[in-house]
Backbone as CSV, one residue per row, in Angstrom:
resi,resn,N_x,N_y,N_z,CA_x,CA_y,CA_z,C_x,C_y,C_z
1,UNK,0.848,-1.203,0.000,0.000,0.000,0.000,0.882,1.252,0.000
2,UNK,0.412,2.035,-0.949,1.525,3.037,-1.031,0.809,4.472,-0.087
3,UNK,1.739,4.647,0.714,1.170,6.177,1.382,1.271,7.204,0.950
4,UNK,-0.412,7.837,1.451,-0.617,9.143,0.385,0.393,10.423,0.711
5,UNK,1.002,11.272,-0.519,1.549,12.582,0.366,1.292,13.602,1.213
6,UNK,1.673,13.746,1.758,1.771,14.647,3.221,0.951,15.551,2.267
7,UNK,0.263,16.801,3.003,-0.205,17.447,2.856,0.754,18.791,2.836
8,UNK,1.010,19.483,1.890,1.502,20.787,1.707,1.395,21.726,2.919
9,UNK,2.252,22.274,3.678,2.290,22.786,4.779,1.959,24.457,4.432
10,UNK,1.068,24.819,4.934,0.711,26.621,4.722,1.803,27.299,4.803
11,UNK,2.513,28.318,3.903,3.403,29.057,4.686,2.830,30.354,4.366
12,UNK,1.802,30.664,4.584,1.252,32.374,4.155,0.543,32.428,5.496
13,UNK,-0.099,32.243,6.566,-0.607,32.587,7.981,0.499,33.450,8.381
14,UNK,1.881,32.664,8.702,2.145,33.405,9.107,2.375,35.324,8.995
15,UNK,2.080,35.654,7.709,2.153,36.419,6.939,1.687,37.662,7.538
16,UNK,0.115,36.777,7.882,-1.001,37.678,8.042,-0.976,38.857,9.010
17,UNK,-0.175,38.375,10.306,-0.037,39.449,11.218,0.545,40.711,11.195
18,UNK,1.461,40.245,10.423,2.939,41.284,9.870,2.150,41.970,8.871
19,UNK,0.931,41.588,8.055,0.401,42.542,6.739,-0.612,43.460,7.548
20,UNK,-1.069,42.937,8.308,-1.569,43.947,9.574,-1.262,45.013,9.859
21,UNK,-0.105,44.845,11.090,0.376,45.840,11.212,1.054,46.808,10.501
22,UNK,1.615,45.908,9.297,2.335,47.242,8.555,1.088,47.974,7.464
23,UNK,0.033,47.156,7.423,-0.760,47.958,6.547,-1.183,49.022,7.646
24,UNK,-1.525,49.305,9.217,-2.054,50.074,10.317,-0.863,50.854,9.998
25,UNK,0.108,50.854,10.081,1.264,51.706,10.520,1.496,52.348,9.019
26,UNK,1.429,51.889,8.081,1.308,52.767,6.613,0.133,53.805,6.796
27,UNK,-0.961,53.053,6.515,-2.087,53.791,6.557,-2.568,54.411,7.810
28,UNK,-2.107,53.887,9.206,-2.670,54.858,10.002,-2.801,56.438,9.928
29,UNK,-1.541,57.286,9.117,-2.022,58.730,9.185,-3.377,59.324,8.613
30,UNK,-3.833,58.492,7.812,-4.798,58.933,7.134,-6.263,58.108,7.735
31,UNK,-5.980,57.254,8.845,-7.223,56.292,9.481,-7.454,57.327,10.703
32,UNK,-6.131,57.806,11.307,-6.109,58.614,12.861,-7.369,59.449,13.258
33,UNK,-8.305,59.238,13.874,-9.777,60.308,14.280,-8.981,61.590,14.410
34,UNK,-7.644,61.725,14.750,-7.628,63.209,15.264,-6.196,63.485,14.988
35,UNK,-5.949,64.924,14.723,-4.462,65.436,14.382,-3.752,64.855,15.877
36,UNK,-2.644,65.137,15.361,-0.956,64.898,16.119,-1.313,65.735,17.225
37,UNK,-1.704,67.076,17.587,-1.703,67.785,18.327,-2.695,68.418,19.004
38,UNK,-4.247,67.410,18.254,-5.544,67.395,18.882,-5.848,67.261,20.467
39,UNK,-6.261,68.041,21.305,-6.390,67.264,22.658,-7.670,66.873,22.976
40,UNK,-7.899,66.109,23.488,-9.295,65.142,23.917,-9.814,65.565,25.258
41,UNK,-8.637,65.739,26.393,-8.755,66.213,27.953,-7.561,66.117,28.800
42,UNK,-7.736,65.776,29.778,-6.434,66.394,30.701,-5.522,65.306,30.608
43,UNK,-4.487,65.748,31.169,-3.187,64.898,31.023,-3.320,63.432,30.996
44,UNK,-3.093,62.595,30.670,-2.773,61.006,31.051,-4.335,60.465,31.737
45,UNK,-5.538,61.156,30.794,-7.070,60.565,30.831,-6.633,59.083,30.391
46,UNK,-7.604,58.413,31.576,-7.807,56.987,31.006,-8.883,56.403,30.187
47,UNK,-8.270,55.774,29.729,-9.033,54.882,28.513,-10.552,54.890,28.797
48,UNK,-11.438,55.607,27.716,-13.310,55.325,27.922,-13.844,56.441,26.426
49,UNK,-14.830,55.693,25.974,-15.342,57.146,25.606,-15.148,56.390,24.211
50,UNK,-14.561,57.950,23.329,-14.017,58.312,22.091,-12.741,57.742,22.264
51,UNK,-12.152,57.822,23.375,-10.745,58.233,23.225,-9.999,56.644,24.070
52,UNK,-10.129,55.441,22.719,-10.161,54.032,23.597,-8.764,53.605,23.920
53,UNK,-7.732,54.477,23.887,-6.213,54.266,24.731,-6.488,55.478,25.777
54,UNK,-7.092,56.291,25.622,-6.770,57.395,26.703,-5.956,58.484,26.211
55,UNK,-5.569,59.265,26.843,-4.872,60.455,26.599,-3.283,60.344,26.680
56,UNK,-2.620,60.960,26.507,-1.209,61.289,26.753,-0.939,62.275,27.533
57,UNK,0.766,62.627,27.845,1.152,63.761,28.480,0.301,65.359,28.309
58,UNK,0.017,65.259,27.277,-0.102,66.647,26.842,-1.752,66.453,26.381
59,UNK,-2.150,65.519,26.695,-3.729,65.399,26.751,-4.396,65.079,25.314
60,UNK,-3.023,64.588,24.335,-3.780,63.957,23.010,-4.183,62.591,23.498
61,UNK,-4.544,62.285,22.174,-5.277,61.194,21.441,-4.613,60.139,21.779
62,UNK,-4.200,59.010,22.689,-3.077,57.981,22.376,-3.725,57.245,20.891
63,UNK,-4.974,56.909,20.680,-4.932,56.364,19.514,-4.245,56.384,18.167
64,UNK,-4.950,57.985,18.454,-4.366,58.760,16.838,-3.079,58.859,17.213
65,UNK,-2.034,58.745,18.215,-0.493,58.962,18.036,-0.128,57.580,17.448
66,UNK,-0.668,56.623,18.219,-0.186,55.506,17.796,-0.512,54.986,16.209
67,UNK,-1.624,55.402,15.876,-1.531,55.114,14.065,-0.859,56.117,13.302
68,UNK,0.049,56.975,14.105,0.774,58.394,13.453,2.232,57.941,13.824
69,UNK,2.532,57.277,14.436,3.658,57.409,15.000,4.378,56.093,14.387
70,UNK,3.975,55.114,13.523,4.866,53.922,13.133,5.352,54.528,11.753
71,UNK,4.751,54.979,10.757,5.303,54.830,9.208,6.993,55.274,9.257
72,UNK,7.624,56.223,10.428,8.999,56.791,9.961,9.681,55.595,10.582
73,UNK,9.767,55.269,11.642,9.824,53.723,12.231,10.138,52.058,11.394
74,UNK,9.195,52.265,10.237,8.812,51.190,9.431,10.081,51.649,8.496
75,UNK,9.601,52.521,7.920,10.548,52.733,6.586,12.018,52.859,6.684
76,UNK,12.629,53.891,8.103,13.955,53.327,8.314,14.314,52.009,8.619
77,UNK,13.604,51.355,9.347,14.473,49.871,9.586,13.842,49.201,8.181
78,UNK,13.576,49.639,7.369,13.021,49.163,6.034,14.154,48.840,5.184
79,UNK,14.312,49.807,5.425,15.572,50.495,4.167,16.855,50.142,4.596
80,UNK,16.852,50.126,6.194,18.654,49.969,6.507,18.614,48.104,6.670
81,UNK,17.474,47.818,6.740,17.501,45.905,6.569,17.763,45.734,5.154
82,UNK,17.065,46.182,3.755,17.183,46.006,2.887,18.559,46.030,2.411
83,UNK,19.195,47.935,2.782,20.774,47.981,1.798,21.695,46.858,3.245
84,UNK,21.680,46.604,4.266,22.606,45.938,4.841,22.341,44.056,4.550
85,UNK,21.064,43.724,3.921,21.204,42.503,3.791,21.837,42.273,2.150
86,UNK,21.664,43.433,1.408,21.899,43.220,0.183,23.478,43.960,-0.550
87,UNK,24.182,44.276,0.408,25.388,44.612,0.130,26.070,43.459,1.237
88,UNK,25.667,43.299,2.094,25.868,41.750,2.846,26.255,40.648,2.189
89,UNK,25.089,40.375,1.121,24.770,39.309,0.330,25.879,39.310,-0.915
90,UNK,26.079,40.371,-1.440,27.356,40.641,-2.543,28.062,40.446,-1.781
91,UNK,28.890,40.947,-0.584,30.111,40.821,-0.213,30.496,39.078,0.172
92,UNK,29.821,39.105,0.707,29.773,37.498,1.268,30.093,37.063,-0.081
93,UNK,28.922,36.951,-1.037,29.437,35.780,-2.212,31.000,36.221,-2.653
94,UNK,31.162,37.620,-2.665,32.429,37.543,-3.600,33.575,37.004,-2.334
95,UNK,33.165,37.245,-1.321,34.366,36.663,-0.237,34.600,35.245,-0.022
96,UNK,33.153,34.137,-0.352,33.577,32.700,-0.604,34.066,32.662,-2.325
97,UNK,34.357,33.636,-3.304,34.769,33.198,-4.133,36.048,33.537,-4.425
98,UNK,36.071,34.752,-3.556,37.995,35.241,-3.483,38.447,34.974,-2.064
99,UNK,38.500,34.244,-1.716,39.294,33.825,0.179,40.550,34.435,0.402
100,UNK,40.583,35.534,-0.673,42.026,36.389,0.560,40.932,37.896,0.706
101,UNK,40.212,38.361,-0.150,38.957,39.151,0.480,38.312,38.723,1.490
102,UNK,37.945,37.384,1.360,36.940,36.835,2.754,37.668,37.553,4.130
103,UNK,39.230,36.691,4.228,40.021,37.296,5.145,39.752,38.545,5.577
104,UNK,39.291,39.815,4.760,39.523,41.206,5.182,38.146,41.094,5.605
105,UNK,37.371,40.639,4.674,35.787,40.696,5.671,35.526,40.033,6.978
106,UNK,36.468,38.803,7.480,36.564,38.601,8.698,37.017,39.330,9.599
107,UNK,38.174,40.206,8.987,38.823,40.979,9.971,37.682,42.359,10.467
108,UNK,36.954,42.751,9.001,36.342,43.759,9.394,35.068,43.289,10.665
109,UNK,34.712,42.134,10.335,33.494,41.910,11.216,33.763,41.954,12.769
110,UNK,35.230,41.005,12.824,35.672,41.038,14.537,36.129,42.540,14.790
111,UNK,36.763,43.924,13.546,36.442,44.737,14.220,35.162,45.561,14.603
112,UNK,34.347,45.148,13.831,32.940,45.888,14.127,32.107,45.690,15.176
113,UNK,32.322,44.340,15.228,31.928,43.608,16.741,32.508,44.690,18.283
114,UNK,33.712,44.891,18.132,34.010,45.786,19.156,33.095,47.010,19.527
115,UNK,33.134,47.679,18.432,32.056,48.456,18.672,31.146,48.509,18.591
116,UNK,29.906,48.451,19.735,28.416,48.040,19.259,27.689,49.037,18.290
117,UNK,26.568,49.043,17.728,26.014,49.699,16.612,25.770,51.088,17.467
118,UNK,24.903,50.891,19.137,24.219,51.810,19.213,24.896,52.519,19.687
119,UNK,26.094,52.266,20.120,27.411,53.388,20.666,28.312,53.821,19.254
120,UNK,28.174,53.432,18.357,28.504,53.761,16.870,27.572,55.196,16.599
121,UNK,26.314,54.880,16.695,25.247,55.887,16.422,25.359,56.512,17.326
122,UNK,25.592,56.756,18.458,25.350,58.085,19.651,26.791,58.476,19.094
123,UNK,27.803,57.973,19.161,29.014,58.735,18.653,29.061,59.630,17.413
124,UNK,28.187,59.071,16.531,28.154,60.383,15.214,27.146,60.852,15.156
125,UNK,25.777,60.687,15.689,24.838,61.574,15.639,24.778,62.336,16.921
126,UNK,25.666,62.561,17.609,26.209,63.599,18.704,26.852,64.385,18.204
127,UNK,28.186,63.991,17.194,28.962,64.883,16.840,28.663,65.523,15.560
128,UNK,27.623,64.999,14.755,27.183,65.822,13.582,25.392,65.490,13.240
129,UNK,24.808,65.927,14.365,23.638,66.079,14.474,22.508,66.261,13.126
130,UNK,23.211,67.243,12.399,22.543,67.275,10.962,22.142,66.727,10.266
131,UNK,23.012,65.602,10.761,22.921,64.288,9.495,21.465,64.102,9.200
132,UNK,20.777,63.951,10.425,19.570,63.236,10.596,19.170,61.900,10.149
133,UNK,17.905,61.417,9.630,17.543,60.227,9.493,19.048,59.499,8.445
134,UNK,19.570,60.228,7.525,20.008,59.926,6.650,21.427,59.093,7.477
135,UNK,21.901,60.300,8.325,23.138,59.836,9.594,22.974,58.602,9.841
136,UNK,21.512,58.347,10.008,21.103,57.027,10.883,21.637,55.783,10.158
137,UNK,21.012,56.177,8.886,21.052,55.119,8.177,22.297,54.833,7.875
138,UNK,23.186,55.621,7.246,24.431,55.146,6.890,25.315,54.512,8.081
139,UNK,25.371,54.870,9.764,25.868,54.342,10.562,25.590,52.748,10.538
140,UNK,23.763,52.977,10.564,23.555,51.220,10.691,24.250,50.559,9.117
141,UNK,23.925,50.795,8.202,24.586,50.168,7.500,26.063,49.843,7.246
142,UNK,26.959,50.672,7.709,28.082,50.448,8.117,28.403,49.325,9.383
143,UNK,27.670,49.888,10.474,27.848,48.580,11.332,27.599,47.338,11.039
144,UNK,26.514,47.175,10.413,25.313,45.844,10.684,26.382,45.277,9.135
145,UNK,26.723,45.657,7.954,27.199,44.892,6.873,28.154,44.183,7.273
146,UNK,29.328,44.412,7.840,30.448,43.149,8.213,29.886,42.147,8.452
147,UNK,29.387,41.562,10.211,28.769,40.727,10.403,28.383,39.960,9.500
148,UNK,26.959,40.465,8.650,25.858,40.188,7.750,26.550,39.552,7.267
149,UNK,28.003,40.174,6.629,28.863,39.646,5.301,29.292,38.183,5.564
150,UNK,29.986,38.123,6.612,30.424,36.893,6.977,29.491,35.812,7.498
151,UNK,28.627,35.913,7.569,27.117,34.549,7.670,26.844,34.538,6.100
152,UNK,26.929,35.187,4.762,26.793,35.205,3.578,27.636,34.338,3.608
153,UNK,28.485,34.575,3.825,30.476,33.624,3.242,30.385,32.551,3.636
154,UNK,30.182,32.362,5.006,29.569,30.870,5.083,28.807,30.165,4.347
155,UNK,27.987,30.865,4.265,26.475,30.118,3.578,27.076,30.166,2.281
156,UNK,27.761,30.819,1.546,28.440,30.866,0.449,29.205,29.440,0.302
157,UNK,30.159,29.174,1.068,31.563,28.524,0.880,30.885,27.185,0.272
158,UNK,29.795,26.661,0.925,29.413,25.054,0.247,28.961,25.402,-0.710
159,UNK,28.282,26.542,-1.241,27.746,26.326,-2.500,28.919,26.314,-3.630
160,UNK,29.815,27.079,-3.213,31.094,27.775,-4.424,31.284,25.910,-5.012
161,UNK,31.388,24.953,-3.879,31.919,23.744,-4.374,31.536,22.910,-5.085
162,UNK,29.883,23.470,-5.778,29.046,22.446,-6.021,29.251,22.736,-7.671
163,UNK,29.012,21.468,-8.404,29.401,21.076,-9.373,28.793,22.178,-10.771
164,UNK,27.790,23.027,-10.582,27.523,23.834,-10.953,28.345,24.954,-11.139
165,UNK,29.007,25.718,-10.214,29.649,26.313,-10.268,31.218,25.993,-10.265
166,UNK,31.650,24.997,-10.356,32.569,24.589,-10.772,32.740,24.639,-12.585
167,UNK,31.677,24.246,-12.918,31.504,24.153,-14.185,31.211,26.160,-14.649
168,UNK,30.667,26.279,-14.006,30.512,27.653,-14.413,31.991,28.925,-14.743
169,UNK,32.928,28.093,-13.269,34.338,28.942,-13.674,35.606,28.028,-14.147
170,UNK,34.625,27.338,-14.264,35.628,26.465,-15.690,35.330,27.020,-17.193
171,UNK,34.231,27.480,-17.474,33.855,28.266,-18.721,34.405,29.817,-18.486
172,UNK,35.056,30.402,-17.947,35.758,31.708,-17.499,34.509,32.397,-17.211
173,UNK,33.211,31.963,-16.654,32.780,33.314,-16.787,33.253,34.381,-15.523
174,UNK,32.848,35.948,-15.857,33.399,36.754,-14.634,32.650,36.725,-13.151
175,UNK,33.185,36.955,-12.422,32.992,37.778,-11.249,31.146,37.843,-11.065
176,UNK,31.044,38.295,-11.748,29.731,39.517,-11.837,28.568,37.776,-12.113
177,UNK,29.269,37.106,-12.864,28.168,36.611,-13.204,27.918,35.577,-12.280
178,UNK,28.927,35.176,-11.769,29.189,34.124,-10.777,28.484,34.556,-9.327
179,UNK,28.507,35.571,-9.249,27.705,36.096,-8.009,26.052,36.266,-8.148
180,UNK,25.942,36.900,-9.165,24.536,37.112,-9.205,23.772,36.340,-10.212
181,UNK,24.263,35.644,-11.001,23.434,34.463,-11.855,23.434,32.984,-11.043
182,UNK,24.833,32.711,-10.402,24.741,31.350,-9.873,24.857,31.399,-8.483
183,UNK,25.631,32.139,-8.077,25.652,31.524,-6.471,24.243,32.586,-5.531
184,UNK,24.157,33.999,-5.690,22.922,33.848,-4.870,21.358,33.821,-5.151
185,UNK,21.148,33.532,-6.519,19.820,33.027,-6.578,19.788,31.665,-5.688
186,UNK,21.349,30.598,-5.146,21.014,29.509,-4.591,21.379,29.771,-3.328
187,UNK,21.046,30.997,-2.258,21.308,31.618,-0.836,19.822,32.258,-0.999
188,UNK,18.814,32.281,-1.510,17.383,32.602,-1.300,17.091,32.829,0.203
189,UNK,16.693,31.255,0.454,16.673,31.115,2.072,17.202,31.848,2.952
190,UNK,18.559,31.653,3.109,19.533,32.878,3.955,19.394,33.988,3.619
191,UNK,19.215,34.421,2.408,18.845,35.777,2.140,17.932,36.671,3.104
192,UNK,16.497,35.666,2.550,15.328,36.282,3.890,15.591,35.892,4.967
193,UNK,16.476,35.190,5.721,16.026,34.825,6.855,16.865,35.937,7.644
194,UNK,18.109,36.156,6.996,19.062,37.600,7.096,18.328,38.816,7.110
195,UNK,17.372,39.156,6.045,16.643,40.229,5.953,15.563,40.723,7.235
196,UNK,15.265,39.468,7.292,14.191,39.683,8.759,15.260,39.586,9.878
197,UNK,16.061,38.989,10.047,16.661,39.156,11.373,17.369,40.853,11.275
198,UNK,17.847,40.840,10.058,18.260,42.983,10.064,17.218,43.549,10.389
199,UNK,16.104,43.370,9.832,14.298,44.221,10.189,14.650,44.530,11.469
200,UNK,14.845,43.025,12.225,14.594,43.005,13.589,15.539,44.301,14.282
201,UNK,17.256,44.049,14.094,17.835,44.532,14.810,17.735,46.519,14.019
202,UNK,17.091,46.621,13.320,16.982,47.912,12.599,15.883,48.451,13.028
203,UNK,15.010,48.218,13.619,14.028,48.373,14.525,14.383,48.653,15.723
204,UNK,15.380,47.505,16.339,15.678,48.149,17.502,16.756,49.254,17.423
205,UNK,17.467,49.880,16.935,18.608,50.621,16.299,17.483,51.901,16.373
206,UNK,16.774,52.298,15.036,15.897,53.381,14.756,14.988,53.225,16.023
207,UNK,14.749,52.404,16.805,13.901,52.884,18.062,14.856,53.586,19.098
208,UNK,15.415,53.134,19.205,16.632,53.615,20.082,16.944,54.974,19.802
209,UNK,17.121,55.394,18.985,17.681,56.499,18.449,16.393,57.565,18.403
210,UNK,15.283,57.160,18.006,14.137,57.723,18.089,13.952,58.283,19.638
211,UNK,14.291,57.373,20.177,13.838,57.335,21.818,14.887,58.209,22.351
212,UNK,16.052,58.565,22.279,17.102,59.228,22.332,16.812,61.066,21.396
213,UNK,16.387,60.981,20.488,15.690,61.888,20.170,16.995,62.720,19.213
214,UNK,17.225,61.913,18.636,18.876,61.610,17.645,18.496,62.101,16.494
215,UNK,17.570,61.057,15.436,17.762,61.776,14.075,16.533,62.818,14.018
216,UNK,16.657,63.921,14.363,15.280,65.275,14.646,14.485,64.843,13.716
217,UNK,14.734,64.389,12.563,14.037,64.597,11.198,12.876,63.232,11.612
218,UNK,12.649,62.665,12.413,11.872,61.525,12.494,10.670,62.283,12.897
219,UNK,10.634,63.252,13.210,9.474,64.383,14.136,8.988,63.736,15.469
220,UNK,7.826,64.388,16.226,7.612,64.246,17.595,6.718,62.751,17.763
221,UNK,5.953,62.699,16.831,4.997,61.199,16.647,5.532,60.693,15.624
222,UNK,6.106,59.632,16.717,6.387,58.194,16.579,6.661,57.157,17.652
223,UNK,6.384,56.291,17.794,6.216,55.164,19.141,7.667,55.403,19.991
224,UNK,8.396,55.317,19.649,9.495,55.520,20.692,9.085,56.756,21.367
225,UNK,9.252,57.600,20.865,8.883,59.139,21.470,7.923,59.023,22.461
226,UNK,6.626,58.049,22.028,5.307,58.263,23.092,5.688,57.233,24.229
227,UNK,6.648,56.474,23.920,7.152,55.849,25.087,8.114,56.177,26.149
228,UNK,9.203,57.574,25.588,9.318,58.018,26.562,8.713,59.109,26.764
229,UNK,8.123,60.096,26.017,7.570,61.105,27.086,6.327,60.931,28.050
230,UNK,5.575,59.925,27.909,5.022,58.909,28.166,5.395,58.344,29.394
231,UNK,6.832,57.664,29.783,6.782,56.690,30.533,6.439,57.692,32.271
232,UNK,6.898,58.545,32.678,6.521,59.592,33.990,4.963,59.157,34.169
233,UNK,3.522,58.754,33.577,2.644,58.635,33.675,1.980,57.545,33.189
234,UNK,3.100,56.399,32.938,2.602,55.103,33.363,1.943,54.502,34.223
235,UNK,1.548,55.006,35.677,1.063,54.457,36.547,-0.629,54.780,36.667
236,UNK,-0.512,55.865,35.699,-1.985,56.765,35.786,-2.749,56.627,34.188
237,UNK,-1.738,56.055,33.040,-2.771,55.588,32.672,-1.351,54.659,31.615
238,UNK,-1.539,53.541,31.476,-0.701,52.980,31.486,-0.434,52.119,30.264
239,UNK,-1.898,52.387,28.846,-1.643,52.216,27.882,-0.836,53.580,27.220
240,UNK,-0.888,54.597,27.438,0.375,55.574,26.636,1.977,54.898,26.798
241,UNK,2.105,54.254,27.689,3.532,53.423,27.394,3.373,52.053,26.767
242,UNK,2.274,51.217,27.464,2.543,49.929,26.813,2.139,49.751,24.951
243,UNK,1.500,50.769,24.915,0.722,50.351,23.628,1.620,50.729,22.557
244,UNK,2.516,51.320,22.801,3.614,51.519,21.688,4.642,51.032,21.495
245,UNK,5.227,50.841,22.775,5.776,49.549,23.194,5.508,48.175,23.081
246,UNK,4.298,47.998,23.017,3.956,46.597,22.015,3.894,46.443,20.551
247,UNK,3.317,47.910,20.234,3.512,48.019,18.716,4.886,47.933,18.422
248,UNK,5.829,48.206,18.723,7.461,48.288,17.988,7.837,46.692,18.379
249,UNK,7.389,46.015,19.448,7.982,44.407,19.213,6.954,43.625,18.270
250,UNK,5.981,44.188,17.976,5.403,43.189,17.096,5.629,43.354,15.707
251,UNK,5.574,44.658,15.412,5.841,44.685,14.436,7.095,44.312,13.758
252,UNK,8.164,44.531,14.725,9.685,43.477,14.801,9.348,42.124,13.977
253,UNK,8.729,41.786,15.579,8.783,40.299,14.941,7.792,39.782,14.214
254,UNK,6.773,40.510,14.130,5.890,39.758,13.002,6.509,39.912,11.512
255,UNK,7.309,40.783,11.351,7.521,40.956,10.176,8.946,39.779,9.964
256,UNK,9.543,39.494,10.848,10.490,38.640,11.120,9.712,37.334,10.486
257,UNK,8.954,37.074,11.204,8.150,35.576,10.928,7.698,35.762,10.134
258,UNK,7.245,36.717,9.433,6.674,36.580,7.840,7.545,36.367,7.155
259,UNK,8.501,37.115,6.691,9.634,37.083,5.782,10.220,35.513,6.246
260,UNK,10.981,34.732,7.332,11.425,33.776,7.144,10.508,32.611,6.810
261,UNK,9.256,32.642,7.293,8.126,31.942,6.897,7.788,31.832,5.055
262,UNK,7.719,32.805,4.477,8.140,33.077,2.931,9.204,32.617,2.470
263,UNK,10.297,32.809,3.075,11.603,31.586,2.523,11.102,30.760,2.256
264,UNK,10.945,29.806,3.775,10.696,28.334,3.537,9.417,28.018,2.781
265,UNK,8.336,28.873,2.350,7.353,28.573,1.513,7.911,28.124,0.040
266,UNK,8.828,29.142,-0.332,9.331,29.355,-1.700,10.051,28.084,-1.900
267,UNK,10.934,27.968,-0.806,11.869,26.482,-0.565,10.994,25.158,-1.097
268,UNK,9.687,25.396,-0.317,9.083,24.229,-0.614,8.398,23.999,-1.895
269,UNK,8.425,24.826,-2.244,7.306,24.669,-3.845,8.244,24.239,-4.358
């Protein structure tokens, strides 16, 4: 008797949460009942009414901050996951295909490691404030690419050996093609699973910095911000801290579990 096949395992649920929130946090400016600077009633009102988080410091809306306050949030750790997984992803391949480059990308990673990202970022957006969001970004991407690079190189090194690409630089082709025709269309997997784990730590990076009150250009609403000016009146009404504070880990990680969840979908088809 021959047994029937397994049943195809869903990989789009997980999806769903992460399309959630980032569709709330896109579209919230334009869903929000009330401007950025609307007030409802007195300081740190609790939750009833119209107003179903309650008030803030200054007697807004927590609702409307919180569907105002994710899109600058989203789009930097957007952007600095994207260019650090994808200049990651080049370096790495060309470093399992030239191993006296790899070398310098090892060296760079154990030095980057010394210095953590978010003492990287208070060090230059202290000393040249102007930069703003843009500052931000180029720090994280500077930090976060070494690392990145060298989990590429790994994930690189078994593929370089496989008979495919053996054959491939046995026909001379260059550099260029060897990286981006053969070896990382076959790092897919690692690709996203890299991409969401940068989301993750680029989230916490741009929150940090938000919360620190670093790149100005992020403006006053956005979740870090309502979490600290916010936190003094936690006790009196105590969704103006948690509720933004839950929004920035979920949206972390839901978007984490979507994206690696999508790997392994793609894997499996």
């Amino acid at each position: 008797m021959i047994d029937a096949p397994a049943p195809a395992r869903r990989w789009w649920p997980p999806i769903i949460p992460a399309a959630v929130i980032v569709a709330i946090a896109v579209l919230g400016p334009v869903l929000a009942p009330h401007s950025a600077e609307h007030g409802i009633g007195i300081s740190f009102q609790r939750p009833g009414g119209a107003a179903w988080l309650g008030g803030d410091r200054l007697g807004r809306d927590v609702w409307s901050q919180l569907l105002r306050g994710g899109w600058g949030l989203l789009l930097l750790a957007a952007v600095i996951a994207t260019v650090v997984t994808g200049c990651a992803a080049v370096l790495g391949a060309v470093a399992a295909l030239r191993p006296r480059l790899g070398g310098w990308i090892e060296r760079a990673a154990d030095l980057g490691m010394l210095l953590p990202p978010v003492l990287a970022i208070l060090l230059f957006m202290l000393s040249w404030p102007e930069s703003g969001a843009l500052g931000l970004v180029i720090v994280a991407v500077i930090a976060g690419t070494p690392y990145t690079a060298r989990v590429f190189a790994a994930a690189a090194s078994g593929v370089t050996r496989a008979g495919f690409m053996e054959a491939a630089q046995a026909r001379g082709e260059h550099l260029g093609y060897l990286v981006f025709r053969e070896l990382l269309p076959n790092l897919r997997e690692t690709l996203l699973t890299q991409l969401g784990l940068r989301f993750v730590e680029a989230m916490y990076l741009v929150s940090t910095a938000a919360f620190l009150q670093l790149p100005t250009s992020l403006g006053d609403a956005n979740w870090a911000i309502m979490v600290r000016e916010n936190a003094s009146g936690i006790l009196l009404n105590p969704a103006a801290v948690l509720a933004p504070s839950l929004a920035i880990g979920l949206l972390a990680v839901s978007v984490n579990s979507a994206v690696v969840a999508f790997g392994r979908g793609r894997r499996d088809l």
